[in-house]
C-alpha positions as CSV (number, residue, x, y, z in Angstrom):
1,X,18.5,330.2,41.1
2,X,22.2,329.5,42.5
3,X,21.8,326.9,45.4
4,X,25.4,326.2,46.9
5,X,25.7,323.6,50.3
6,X,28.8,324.1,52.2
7,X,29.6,321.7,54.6
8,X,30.6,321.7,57.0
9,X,30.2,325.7,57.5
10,X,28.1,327.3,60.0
11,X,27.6,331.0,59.0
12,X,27.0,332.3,62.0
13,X,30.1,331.3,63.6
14,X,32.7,331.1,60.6
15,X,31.3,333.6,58.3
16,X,32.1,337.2,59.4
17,X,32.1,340.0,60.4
18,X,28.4,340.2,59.3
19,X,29.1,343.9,57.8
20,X,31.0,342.5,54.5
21,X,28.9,339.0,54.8
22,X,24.8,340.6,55.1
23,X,23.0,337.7,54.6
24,X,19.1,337.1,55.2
25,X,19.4,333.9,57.5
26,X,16.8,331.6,58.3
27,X,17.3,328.5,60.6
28,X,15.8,325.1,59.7
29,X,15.9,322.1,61.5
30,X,19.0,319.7,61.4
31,X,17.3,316.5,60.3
32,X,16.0,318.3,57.2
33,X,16.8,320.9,54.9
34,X,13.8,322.6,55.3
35,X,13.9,324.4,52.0
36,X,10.8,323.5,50.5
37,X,8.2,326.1,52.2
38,X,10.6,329.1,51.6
39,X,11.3,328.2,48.0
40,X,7.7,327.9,47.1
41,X,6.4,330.7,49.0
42,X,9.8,332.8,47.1
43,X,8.5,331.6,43.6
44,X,4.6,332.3,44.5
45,X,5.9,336.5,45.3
46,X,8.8,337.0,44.0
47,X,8.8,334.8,40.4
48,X,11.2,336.8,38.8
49,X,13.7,337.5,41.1
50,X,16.7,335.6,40.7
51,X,17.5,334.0,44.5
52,X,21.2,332.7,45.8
53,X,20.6,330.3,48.6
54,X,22.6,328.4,50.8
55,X,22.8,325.6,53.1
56,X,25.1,325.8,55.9
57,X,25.7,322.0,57.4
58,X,27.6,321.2,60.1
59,X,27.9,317.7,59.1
60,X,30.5,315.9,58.7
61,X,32.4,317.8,61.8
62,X,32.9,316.7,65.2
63,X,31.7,314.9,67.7
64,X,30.9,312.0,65.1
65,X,27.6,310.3,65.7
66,X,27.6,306.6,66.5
67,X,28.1,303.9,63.7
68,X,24.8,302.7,62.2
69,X,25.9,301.1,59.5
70,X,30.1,300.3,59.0
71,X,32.2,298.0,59.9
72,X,35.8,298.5,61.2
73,X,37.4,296.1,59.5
74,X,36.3,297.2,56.3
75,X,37.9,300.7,56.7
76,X,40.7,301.3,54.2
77,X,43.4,303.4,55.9
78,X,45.2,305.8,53.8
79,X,49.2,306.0,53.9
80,X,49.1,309.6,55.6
81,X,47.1,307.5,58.8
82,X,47.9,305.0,61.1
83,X,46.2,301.6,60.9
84,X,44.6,301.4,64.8
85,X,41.6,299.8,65.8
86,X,40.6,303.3,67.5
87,X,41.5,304.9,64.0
88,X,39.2,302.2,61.5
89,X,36.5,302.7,64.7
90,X,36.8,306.4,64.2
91,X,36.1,306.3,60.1
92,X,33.0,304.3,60.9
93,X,31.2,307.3,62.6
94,X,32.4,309.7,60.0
95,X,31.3,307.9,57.3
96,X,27.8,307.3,59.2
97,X,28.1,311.8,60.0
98,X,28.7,311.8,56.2
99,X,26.0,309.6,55.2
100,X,23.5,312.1,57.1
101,X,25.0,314.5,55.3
102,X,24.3,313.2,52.3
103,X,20.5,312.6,53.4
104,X,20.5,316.3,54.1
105,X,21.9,317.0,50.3
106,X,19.0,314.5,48.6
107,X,16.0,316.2,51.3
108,X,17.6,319.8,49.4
109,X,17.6,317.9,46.0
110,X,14.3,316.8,46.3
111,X,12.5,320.2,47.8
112,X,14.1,322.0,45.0
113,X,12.5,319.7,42.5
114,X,9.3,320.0,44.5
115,X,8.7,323.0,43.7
116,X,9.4,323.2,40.1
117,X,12.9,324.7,40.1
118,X,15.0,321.5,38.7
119,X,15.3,323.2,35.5
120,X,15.7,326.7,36.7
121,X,18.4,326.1,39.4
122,X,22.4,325.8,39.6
123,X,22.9,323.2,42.2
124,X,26.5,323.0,44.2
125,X,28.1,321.0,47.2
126,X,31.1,321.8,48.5
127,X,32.9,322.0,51.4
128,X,35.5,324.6,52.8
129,X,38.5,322.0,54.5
130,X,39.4,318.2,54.5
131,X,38.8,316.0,57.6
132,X,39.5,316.5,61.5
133,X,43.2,314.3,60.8
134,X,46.6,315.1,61.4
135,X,47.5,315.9,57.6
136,X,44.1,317.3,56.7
137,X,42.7,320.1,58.4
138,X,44.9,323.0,59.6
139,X,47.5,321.6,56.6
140,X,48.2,322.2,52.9
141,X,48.4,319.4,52.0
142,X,45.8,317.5,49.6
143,X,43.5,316.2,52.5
144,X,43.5,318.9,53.7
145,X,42.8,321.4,50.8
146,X,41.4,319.3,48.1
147,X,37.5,319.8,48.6
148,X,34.6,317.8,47.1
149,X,33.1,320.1,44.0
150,X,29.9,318.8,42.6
151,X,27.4,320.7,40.2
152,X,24.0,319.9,39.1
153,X,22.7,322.1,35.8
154,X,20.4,320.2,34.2
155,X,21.0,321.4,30.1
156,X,23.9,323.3,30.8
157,X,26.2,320.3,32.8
158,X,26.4,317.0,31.1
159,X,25.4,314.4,34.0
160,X,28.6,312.3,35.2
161,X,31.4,314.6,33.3
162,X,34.7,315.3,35.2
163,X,37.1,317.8,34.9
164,X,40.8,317.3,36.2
165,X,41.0,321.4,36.0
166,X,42.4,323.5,38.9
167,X,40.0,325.9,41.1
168,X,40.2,327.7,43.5
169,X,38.0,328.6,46.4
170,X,38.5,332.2,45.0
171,X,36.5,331.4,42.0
172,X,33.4,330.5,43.3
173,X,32.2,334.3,43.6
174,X,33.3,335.3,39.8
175,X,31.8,332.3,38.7
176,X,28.4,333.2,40.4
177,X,29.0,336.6,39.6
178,X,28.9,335.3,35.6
179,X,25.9,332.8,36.3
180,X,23.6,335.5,37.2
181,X,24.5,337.7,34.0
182,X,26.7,339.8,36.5
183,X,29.5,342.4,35.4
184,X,32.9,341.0,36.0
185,X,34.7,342.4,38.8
186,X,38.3,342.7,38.2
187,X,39.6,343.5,42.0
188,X,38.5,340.0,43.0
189,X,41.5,337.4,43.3
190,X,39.7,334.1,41.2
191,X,38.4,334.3,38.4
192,X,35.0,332.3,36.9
193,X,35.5,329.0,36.0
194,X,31.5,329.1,34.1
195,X,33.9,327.9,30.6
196,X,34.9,324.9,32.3
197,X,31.6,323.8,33.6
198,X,30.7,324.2,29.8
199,X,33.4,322.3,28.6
200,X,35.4,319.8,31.5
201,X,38.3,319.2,29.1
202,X,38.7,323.3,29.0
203,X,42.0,324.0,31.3
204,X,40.8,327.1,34.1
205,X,44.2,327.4,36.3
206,X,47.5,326.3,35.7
207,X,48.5,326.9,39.4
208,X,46.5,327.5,42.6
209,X,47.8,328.9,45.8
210,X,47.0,328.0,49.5
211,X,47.4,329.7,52.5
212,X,46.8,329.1,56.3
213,X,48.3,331.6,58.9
214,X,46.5,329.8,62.2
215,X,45.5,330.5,65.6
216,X,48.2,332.1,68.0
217,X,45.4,333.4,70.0
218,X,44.3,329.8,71.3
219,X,44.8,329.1,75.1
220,X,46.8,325.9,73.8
221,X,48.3,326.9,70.9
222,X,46.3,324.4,68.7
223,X,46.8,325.4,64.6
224,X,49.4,328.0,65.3
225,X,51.7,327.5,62.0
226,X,51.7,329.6,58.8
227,X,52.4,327.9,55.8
228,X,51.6,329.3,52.2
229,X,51.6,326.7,49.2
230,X,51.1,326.2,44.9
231,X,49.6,323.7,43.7
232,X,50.1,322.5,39.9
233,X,48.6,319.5,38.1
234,X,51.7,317.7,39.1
235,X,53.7,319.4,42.0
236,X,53.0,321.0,45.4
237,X,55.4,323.7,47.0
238,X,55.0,324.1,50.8
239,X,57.0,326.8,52.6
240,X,56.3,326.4,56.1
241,X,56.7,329.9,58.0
242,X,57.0,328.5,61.5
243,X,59.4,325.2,60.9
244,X,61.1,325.7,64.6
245,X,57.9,325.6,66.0
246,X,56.5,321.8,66.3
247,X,53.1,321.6,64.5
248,X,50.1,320.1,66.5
249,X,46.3,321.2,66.4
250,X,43.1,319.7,68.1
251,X,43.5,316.6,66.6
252,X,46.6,315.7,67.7
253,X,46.9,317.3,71.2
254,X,43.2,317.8,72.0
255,X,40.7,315.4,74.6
256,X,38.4,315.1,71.6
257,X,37.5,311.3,71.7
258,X,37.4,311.4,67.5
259,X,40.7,313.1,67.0
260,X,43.2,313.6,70.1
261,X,42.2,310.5,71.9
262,X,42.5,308.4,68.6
263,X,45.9,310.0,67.6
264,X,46.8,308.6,71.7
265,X,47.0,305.3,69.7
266,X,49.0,306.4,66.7
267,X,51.7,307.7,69.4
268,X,51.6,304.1,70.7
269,X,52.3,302.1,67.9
270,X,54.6,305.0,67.0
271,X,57.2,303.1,70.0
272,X,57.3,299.8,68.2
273,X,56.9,300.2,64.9
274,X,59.4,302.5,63.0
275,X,57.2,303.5,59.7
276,X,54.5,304.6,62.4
277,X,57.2,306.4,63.9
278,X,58.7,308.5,61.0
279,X,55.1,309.3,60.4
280,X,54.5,310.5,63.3
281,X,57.7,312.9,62.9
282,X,56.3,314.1,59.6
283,X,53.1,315.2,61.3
284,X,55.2,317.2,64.0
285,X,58.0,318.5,62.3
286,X,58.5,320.2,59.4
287,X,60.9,321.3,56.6
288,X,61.1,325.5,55.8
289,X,60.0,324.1,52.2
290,X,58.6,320.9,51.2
291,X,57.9,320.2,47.4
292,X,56.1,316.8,45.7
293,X,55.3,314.8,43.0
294,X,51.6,314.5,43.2
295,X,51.7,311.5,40.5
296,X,53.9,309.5,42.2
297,X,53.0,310.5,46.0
298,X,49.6,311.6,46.3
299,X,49.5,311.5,50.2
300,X,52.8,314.0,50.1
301,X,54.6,311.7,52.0
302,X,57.9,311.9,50.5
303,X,59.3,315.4,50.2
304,X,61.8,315.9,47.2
305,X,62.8,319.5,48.0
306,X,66.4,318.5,48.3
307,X,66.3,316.1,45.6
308,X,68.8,317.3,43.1
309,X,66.9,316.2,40.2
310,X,63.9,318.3,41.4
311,X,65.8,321.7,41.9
312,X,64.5,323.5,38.9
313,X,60.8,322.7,39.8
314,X,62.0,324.0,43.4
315,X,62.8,327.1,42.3
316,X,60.3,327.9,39.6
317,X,57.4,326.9,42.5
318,X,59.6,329.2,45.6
319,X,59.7,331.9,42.9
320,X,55.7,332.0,42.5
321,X,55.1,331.9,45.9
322,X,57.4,334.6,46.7
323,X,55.5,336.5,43.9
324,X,52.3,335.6,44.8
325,X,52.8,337.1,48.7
326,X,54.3,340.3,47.4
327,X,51.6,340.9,45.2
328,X,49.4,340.3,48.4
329,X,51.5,342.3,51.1
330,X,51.6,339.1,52.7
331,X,54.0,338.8,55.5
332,X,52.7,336.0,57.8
333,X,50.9,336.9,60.2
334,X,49.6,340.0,60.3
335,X,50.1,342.5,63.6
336,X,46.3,344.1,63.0
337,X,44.3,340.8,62.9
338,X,46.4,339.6,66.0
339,X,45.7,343.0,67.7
340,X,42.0,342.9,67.2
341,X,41.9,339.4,68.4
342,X,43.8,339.9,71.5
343,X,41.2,342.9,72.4
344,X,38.3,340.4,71.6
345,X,39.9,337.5,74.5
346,X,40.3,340.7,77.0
347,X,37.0,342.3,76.4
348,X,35.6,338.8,76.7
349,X,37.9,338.1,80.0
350,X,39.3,335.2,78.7
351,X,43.0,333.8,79.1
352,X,45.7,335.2,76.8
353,X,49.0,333.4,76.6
354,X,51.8,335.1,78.3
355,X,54.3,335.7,75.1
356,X,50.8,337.5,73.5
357,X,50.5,340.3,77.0
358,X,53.4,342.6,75.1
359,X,51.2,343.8,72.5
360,X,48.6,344.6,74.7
361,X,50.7,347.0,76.6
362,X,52.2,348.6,73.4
């Protein structure tokens, strides 16, 4: 058995259309994973069929629950955030949505090994973005793409083993695909990264690319800015699509009381303290390219794309992405999703944003 937890995903309103996504759903209640029942009754009539499940959890995603358990002042505050009492108050009810997250994993964990399946089952979490924070969700950078990846194979994964190897989201299908005895399907983008899970110090990618095109279609603009982006073991190439346009999402400009309303405090240290300020630009505006040394600046705060000793790099990274879109047809953001979107808000009667109406009447 594969059993993969995404969080925080919810299939029924991220995962479509339902025509290329079929799945048999089943909801369980969301203070436990509720797996136990199914799996036995699964193993007792169908005990040799192979079974992929997963478990979609909201957690950890907006509105945070209340603190149970953290303290503010023991909140460490990464470079790419602003130290606010609002902000360290913030962290402690994410931590406490992520701690009943992880209760949620273990109640999963443990009705898997209830039922005798420890031995016989692939266990993954993941999730599918970084945090509600400026430079994290809706971004390309780390915090925003790096996702938790943990695996549980009991004979096949050594306990505790690492691997510093790049995936990508792209490879989790192959890799399934290859689990399950499967043949290899050579249309699909990634590519199974099984050998590595066998062997951590084996290298999978040398590269991995990123993309997010946004949401033009939102009443207030929130995520509206195409970038595309490679990743190496070292370096990170950012060519943002949109750089006139000034970049803001629902956690900067939203009435969200975990995001917008904290990021209110960011804006007002922002006017007496110059470091908070310059941040704050950074979040807002961007360069057409931005390119990093992910050794030496891991929160991408300092962006070398017009260093001249980093030109070579520059153009070797610009040159895969270039390549990488043409091989997709990429061109930003394309006229037939935004068409069929549009038709969605005016079947639905909801608002469209004036600049949007032209397409409507083409």
């Amino acid at each position: 058995m594969i059993l993969g937890i995404v969080s925080p995903l919810r299939v029924s309103k991220d995962v479509k259309p339902a025509s290329v996504y079929p799945f048999d759903g089943m909801k369980v209640n969301d203070k436990k994973a509720g797996l136990r029942e199914f799996l036995a009754d699964h193993t007792k009539t169908n005990p040799n069929q192979p079974l992929c499940f997963i478990f979609n959890t909201n957690r950890p995603h907006t509105p945070y629950p209340t603190n149970t358990q953290y303290k503010p002042e023991d909140m460490i505050i990464p470079p790419d955030m602003l130290d606010t009492l609002a902000t360290r108050e913030m962290l402690t009810r994410y931590y406490t949505e992520i701690s009943e997250m992880d209760k949620q994993v273990g109640a999963c964990l443990a009705d898997v090994d209830a039922v005798g399946l420890k031995d016989k089952t692939v266990f993954i979490y993941t999730s599918d973005q970084g945090g509600s924070f400026p430079r994290a969700k809706w971004n390309l950078y780390d915090a925003g793409i790096r996702m938790p990846f943990i695996v549980r194979w009991p004979g096949r994964v050594k306990a505790g083993t690492v691997t510093q190897s790049l995936a990508s989201s792209v490879d989790i299908l192959p890799t399934f695909i290859e689990i399950a005895g499967g043949v290899r399907v050579d249309s699909l983008h990634g590519r199974s990264f099984l050998p590595t899970l066998m062997n951590p110090d084996k290298k999978h990618h040398e590269k991995i690319f990123a993309t997010h095109t946004g949401n033009p279609l939102h009443t207030r603009g929130y995520n509206d800015y195409a970038m595309r982006a490679v990743r190496t073991d070292k370096h990170k190439y950012v060519l943002n699509l949109d750089p006139d346009k000034r970049w803001y999402s629902h956690c900067t400009d939203s009435d969200d009381k975990d995001t917008g309303v904290i990021y209110r405090t960011w804006i007002e240290k922002a006017k007496t303290d110059q470091a908070a300020a310059e941040l704050i630009d950074k979040i807002h505006h961007r360069l057409v390219e931005e390119l990093y040394d992910l050794d030496a600046d891991p929160y991408e705060l300092n962006n070398l794309a017009g260093a001249p000793d980093h030109q070579k790099i520059l153009k070797t990274l610009r040159a895969e992405v270039v390549q990488w879109r043409q091989s997709l047809g990429d061109e930003g953001e394309p006229l037939e999703a935004l068409m069929n979107h549009l038709f969605q808000l005016k079947k639905k009667k909801r608002e469209i944003k004036p600049e949007y109406l032209k397409y409507l009447s083409s």
